[in-house]
MIKEPA-863722 format. One line per field, with one value per residue (C-alpha): residue number from 1; x, y, z. Coordinates in Angstrom, 1 decimal. Layout:
residues N
num c(NUM/...) .
u c(X/...) .
v c(Y/...) .
w c(Z/...) .
END
This chain:
residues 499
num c(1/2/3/4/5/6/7/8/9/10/11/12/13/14/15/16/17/18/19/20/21/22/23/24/25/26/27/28/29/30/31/32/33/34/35/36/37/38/39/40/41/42/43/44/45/46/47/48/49/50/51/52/53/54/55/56/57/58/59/60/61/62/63/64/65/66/67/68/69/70/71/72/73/74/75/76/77/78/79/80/81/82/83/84/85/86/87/88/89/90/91/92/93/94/95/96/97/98/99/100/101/102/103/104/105/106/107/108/109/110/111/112/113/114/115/116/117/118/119/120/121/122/123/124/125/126/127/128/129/130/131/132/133/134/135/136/137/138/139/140/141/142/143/144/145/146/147/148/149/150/151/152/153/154/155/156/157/158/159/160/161/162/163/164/165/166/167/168/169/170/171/172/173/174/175/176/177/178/179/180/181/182/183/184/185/186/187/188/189/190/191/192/193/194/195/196/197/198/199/200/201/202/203/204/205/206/207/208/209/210/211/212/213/214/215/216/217/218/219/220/221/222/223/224/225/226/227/228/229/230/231/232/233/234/235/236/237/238/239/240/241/242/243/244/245/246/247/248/249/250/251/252/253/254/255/256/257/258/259/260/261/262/263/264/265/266/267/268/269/270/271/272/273/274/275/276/277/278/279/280/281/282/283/284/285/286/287/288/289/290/291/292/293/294/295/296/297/298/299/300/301/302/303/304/305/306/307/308/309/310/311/312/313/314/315/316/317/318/319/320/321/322/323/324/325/326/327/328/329/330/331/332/333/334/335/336/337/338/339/340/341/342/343/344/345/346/347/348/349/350/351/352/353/354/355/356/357/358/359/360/361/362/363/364/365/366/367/368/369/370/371/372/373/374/375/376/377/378/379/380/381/382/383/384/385/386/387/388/389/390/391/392/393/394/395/396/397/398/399/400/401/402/403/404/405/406/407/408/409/410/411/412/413/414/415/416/417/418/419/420/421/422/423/424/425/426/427/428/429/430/431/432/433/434/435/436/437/438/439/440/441/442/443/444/445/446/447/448/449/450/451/452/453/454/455/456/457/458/459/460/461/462/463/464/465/466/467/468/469/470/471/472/473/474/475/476/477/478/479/480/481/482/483/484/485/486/487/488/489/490/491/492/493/494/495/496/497/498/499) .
u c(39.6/40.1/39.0/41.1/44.3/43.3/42.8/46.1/48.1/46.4/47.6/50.9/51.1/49.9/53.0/55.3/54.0/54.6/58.2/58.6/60.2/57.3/55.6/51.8/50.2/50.2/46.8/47.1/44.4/40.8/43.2/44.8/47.8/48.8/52.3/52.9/55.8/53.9/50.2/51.7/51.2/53.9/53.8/55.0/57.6/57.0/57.4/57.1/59.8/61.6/64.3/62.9/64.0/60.4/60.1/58.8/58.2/56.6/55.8/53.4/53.9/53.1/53.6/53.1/53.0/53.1/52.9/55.6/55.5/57.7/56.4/56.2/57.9/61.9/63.4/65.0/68.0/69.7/72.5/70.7/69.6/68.1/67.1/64.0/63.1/61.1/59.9/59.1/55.8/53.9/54.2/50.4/51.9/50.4/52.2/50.6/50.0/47.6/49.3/47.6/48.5/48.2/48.5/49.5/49.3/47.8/47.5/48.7/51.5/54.4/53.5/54.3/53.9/52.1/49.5/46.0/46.1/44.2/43.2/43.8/43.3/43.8/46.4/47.5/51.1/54.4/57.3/56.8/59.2/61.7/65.3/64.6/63.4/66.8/67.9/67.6/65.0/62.3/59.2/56.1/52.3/49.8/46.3/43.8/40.9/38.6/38.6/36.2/39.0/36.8/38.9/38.6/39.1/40.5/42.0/45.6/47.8/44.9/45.1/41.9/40.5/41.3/42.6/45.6/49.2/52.5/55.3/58.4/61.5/64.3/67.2/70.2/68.6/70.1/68.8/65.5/63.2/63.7/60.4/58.4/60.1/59.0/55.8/54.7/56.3/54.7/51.2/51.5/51.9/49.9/46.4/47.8/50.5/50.4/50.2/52.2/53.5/56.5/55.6/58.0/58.2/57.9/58.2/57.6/59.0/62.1/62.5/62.6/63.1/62.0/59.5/57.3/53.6/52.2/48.8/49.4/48.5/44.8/41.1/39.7/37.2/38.3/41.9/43.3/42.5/38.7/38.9/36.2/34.3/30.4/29.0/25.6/27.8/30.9/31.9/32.0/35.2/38.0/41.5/45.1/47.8/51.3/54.2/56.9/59.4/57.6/58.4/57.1/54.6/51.4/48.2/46.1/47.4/46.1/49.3/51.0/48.1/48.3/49.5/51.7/54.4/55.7/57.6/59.4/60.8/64.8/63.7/61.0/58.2/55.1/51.6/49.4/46.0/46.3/42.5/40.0/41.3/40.6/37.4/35.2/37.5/35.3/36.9/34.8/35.9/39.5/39.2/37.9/40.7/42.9/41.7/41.5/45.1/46.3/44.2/46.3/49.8/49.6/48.4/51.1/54.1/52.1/53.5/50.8/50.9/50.4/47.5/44.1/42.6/45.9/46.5/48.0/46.1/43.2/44.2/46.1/46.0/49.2/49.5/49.8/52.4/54.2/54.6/55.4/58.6/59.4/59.2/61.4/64.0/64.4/65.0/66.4/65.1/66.1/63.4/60.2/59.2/60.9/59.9/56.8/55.1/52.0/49.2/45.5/42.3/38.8/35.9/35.5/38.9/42.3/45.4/47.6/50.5/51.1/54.8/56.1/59.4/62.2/63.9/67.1/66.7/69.2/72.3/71.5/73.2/72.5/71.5/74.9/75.7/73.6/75.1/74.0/71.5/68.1/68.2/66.3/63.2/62.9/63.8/61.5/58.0/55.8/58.1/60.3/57.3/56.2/59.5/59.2/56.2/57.2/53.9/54.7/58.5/57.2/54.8/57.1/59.5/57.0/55.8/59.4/60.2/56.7/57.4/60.9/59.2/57.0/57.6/60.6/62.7/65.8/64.3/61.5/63.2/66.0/63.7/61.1/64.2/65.1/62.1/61.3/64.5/63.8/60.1/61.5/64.0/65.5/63.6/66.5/69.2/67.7/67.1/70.6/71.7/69.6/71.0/74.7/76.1/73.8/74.6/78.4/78.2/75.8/77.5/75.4/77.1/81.0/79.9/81.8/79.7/80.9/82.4/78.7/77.9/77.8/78.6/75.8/72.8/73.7/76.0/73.1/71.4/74.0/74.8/71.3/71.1/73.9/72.5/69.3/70.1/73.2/70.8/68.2/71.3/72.0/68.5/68.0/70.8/69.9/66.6/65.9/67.9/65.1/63.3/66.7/64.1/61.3/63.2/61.8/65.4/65.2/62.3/62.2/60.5/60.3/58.8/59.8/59.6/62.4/64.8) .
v c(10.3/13.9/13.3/10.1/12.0/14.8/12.3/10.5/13.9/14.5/11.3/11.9/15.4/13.7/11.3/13.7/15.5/12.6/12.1/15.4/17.9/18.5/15.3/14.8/12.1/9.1/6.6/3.1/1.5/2.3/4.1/7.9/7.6/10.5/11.4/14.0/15.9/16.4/17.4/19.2/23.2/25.3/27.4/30.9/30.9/31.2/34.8/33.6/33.9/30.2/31.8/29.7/26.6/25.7/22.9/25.0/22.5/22.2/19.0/17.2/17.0/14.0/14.4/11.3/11.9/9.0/10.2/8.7/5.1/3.2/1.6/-2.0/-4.3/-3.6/-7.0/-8.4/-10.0/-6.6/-8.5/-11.2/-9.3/-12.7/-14.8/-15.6/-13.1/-12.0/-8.6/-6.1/-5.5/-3.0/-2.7/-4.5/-6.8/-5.5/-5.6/-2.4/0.9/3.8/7.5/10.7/11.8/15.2/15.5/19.1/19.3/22.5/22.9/26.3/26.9/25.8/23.4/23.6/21.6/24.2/24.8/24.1/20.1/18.9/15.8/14.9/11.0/8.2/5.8/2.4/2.0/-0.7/-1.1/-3.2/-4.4/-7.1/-6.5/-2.7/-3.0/-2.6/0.9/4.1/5.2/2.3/1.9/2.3/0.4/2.4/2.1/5.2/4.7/6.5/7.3/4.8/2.1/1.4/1.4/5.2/5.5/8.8/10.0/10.9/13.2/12.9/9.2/7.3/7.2/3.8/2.9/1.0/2.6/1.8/4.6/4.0/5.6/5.4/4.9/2.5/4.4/7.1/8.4/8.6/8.0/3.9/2.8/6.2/5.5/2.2/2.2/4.6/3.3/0.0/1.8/3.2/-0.7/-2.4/-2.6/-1.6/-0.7/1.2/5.0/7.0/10.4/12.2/13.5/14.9/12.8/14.2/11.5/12.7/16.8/14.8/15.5/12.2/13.6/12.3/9.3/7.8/7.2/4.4/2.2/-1.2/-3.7/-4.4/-4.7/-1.3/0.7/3.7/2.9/0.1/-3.8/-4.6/-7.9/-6.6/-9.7/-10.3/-9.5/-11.5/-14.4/-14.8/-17.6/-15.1/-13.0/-12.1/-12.5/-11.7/-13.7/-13.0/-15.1/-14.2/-15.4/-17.6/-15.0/-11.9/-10.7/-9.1/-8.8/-9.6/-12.5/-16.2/-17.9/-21.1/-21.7/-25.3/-25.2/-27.0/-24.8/-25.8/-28.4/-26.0/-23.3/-22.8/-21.6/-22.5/-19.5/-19.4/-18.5/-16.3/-15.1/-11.2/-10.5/-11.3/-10.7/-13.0/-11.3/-12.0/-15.2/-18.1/-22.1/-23.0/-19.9/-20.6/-23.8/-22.6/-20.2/-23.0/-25.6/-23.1/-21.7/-25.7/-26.1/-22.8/-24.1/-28.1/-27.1/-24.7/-27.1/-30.2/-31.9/-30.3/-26.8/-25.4/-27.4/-29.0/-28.5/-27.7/-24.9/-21.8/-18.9/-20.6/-19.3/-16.0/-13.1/-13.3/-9.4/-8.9/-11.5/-10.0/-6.8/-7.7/-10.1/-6.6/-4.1/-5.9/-7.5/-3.8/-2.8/-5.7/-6.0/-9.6/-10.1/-10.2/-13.7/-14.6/-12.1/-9.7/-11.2/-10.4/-12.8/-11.4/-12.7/-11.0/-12.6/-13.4/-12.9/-14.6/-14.2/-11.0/-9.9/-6.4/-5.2/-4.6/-3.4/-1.9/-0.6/-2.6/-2.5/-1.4/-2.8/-1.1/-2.3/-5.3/-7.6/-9.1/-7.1/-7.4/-9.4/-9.5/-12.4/-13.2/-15.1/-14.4/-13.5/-15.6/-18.7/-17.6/-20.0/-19.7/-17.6/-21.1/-22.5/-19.8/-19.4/-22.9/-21.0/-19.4/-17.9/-16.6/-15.6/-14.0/-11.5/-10.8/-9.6/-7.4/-5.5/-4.6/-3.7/-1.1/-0.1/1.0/3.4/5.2/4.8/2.8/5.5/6.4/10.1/9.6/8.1/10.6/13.3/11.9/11.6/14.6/15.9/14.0/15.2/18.7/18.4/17.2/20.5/21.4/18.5/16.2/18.7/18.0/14.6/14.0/16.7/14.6/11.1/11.8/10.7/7.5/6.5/7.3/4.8/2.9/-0.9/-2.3/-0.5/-2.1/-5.4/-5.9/-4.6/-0.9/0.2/0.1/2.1/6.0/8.8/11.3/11.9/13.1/10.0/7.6/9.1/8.6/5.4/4.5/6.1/4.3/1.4/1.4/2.9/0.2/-2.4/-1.4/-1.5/-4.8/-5.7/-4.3/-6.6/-9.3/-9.6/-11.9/-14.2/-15.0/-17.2/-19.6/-21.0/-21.6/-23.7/-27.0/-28.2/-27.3/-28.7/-32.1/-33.6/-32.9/-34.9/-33.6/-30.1/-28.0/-26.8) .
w c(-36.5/-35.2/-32.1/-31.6/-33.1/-30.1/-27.8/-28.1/-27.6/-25.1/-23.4/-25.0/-23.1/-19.5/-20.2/-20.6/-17.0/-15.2/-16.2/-16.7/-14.0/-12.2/-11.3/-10.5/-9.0/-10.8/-10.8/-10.2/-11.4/-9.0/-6.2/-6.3/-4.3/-1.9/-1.9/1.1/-0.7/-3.7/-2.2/1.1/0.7/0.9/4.4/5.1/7.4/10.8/12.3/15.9/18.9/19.3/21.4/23.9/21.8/21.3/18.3/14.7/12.2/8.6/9.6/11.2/15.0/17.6/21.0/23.5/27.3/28.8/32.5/33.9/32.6/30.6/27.1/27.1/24.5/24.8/24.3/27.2/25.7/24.2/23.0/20.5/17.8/15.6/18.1/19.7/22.6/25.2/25.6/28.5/29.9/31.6/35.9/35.8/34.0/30.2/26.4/26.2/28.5/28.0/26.7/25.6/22.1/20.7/17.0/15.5/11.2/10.3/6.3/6.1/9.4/11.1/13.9/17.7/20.9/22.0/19.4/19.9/18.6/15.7/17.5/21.2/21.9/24.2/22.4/23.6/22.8/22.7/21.1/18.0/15.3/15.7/15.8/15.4/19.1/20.1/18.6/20.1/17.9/18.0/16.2/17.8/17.4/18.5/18.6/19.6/22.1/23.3/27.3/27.9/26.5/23.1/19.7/17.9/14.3/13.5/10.2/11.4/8.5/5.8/5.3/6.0/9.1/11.6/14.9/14.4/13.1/12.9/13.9/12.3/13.0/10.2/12.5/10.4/7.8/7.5/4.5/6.5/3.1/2.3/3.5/2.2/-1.3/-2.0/0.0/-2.4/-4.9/-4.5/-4.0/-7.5/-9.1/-7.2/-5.6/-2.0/-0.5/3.2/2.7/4.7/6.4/7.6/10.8/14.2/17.4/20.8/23.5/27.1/26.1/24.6/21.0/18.9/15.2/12.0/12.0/9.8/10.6/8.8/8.7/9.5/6.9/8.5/7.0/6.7/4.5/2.3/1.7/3.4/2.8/1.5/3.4/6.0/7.3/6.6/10.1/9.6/8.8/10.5/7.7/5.0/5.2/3.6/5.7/5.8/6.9/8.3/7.6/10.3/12.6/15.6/18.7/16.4/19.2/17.8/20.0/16.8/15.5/16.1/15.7/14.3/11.4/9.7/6.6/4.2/4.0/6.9/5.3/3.1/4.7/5.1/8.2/10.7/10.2/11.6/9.6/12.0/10.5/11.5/10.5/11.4/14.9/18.2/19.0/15.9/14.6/15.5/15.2/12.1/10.4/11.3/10.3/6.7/6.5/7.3/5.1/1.9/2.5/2.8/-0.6/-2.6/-0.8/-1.4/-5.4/-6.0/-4.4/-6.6/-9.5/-12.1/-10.3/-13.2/-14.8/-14.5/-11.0/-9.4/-11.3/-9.6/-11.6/-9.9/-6.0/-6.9/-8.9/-11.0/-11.3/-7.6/-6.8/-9.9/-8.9/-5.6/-7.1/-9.2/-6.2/-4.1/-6.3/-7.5/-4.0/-3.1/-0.3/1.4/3.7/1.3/1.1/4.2/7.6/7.5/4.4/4.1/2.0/1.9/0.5/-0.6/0.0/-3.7/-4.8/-5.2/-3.2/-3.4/-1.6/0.4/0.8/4.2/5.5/3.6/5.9/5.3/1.5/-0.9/0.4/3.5/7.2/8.5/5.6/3.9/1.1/-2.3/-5.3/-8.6/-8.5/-8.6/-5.6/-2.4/-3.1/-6.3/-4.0/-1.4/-0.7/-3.7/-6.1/-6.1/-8.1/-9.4/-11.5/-13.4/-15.4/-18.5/-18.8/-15.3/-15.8/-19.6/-18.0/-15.3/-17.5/-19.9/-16.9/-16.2/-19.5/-19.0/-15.5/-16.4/-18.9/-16.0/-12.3/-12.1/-14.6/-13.4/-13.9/-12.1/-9.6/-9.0/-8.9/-6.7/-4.2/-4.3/-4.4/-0.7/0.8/-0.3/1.6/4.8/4.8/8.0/9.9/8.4/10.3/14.0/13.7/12.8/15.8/18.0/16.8/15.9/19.2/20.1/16.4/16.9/19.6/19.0/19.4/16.6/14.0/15.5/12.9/10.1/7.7/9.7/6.0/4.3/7.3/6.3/8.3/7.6/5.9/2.5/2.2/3.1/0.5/-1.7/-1.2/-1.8/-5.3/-6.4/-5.1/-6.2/-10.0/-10.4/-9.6/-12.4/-14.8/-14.0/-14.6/-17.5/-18.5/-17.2/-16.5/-19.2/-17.8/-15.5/-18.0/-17.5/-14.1/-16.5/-19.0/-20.0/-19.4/-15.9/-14.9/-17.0/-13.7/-10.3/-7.9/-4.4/-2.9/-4.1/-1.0) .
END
């Protein structure tokens, strides 16, 4: 009894840590997530002469050369924002050209362009992304190679080694910290969610501020998806599958997959399997890929979805589509279930979801503004279903209640803000020097949603705060309002497709 009395304070005092004013590292289940504000040493500051105007940053540096070429994938209809486009390619006619990357992030002192670089690499490199393609501050794939044109994995910023990352640049987001929020945020609650790191962007000697370098959502060992195909059998592997709009261009992807979803969407998506990639994706394997997603999608849109052989728990894992409902309906983030979503599959396992994009969450610019509702994602394909469970809807709820005690606290929340904007320091001062006339000009921001549009960075941040924390209020209220979509009296009998 004394030992279990001892034991339970000392669970009691590791509590209080985490919610406490100096936060540690929280586990989520088999994974410890890094956060890059928390784990970063503290530097000295630099004593070296900048009179030259010669970048000194705390943060991790990039700098692309790109000799002279221009990056391939700006679309070529700048005035369509949402519809289908085409995109630039290379002078040899390429969606991707060939840059040397030199990657500065010493442990212990201020970082320069001129330093000797941690790592030095080949990198293939476009513009990706879809309607962020058109701002002055686009996001970036890149993928390292070697000089002999073979894929190199390297582990860029302390995050587990690959070849394939995403470079995001927070531009309509002015607080500069959406997608580094809840991408760690989501990494805490559930099984995977990208890790990421602030880093500095030079682009051919001109200074490109703040981005955010990401891993893509790709099969991987030692941190990313375990979905990594059996080579001596090329029929055993686990997969992941994209869910997008039909001109999303990505050099991976197999697209327009047969499936039965294509009946239901509001909108005509396409379903491209994003791994295994072309090279090792043979026709019988698609095929199985193809007839086992069909199997999941035609038993969870059936009349007995819930039951017998048809039963949903059968194809997914409950938790993970859970969490993935709670992340982005507290962010409310408009585009999960809809653009970028991302379904994956272990060899053995049931399907999960991986979060993607928030970039325009939180009653951020371009999305119409957020109303209290639980629309959008709970309407989205599968949650539509989903929400007719009470089972479902019942542990939902619960695991709100429990995350609202932990990592989606208001305390825990405000401070790991804070505590993020206070890491990135002066960097957040010359990346808004470097953007505050583009942005002042800028003709996307002329829409009328120009009042939700702020005028620096302080009242970004601001604005998402108020945002985000009114949003858990009206949650907390009404979040058991949800089981309203499980009633029996709602669902008495359904025998077509809901729309």
């Amino acid at each position: 009894m004394k030992f279990k009395l001892i034991a339970l304070v000392s669970l009691m005092i590791v509590g209080a840590a985490v919610l406490g004013a100096s936060i540690i590292q929280i586990f989520s289940k088999d994974n410890i997530r890094i956060h890059q504000h928390l784990t970063a040493e503290k530097k000295e500051i630099c004593s070296l002469d900048h009179s030259d105007g010669t970048l000194c940053t705390h943060l991790p540096l990039l700098k692309i050369n790109t000799g002279g070429q221009t990056i391939p994938g700006i679309p070529l209809d700048m005035d369509d924002m949402f519809g289908e486009s085409e995109y630039s390619e290379s002078d040899d006619g390429e969606s991707m050209i060939t840059v040397h990357m030199n990657v500065f992030d010493s442990a212990t002192k201020y970082n320069h362009p001129t330093d000797e670089p941690t790592i030095s690499t080949e990198t293939q490199i476009r513009v990706r992304g879809h309607s962020s393609r058109r701002f002055g501050k686009p996001p970036f794939l890149l993928k390292l190679i070697t000089e002999d044109g073979v894929e190199r994995d390297e582990a860029l910023l302390g995050m587990s080694a690959h070849n394939e990352w995403a470079l995001h640049g927070p531009f309509l987001d002015k607080s500069l910290i959406r997608n580094y929020l809840f991408y760690n945020l989501s990494g805490e609650i559930m099984d995977y969610a990208p890790n990421c790191r602030f880093c500095e962007l030079i682009l051919d000697d001109d200074y490109k501020g703040i981005y955010l370098l990401v891993e893509t959502i790709t099969a991987g060992e030692n941190g990313r998806l375990p979905i990594v195909m059996k080579k001596k059998n090329s029929m055993l592997s686990g997969y992941l599958l994209r869910i997008d709009r039909p001109t999303e261009i990505d050099l991976e992807s197999l697209r327009d997959v047969d499936v039965y979803t294509e009946r239901t969407y509001i909108q005509h998506m396409d379903v491209a399997i994003r791994y295994p990639g072309k090279a090792r994706l043979t026709e019988d394997l698609k095929d199985r890929i193809e007839k086992e997603f069909s199997a999941f999608e035609k038993s969870i849109y059936s009349y007995d979805y819930d039951s017998g052989e048809h039963n949903f728990k059968e194809y997914i894992d409950v938790d993970s589509f859970i969490d993935y409902y709670i992340i982005n309906v507290v962010s409310s983030n408009m585009d999960a279930g809809r653009f970028s979503t991302y379904i994956y599959k272990t060899i053995d396992g049931k399907y999960k979801l991986c979060v993607w994009d928030f970039n325009n969450c939180c009653n951020n610019f371009v999305d119409d503004e957020t109303d209290e509702e639980f629309d959008g994602i709970r309407s989205a394909v599968y949650f539509n279903m989903l929400f007719r469970n009470a089972d479902f809807v019942e542990k939902l709820i619960d695991r709100y209640r429990d995350l609202r005690k932990t990592i989606l606290s208001e305390d825990y929340l405000r401070e790991y803000i804070d505590g993020t904007l206070a890491f990135l320091g002066d960097a957040v001062g010359r990346d808004s020097a470097r953007w505050a006339e583009y942005l002042a000009s800028d003709p996307l921001l002329e829409k009328e949603q120009i009042g939700r549009n702020p005028h620096s960075q302080r009242e970004a941040v601001e604005m998402l705060k108020d945002n985000l924390f009114s949003r858990l209020k009206w949650l907390d209220e009404n979040v058991d309002y949800l089981r309203q979509y499980s009633a029996a009296s709602a669902n008495k009998k359904f025998s077509e497709l809901p729309h």
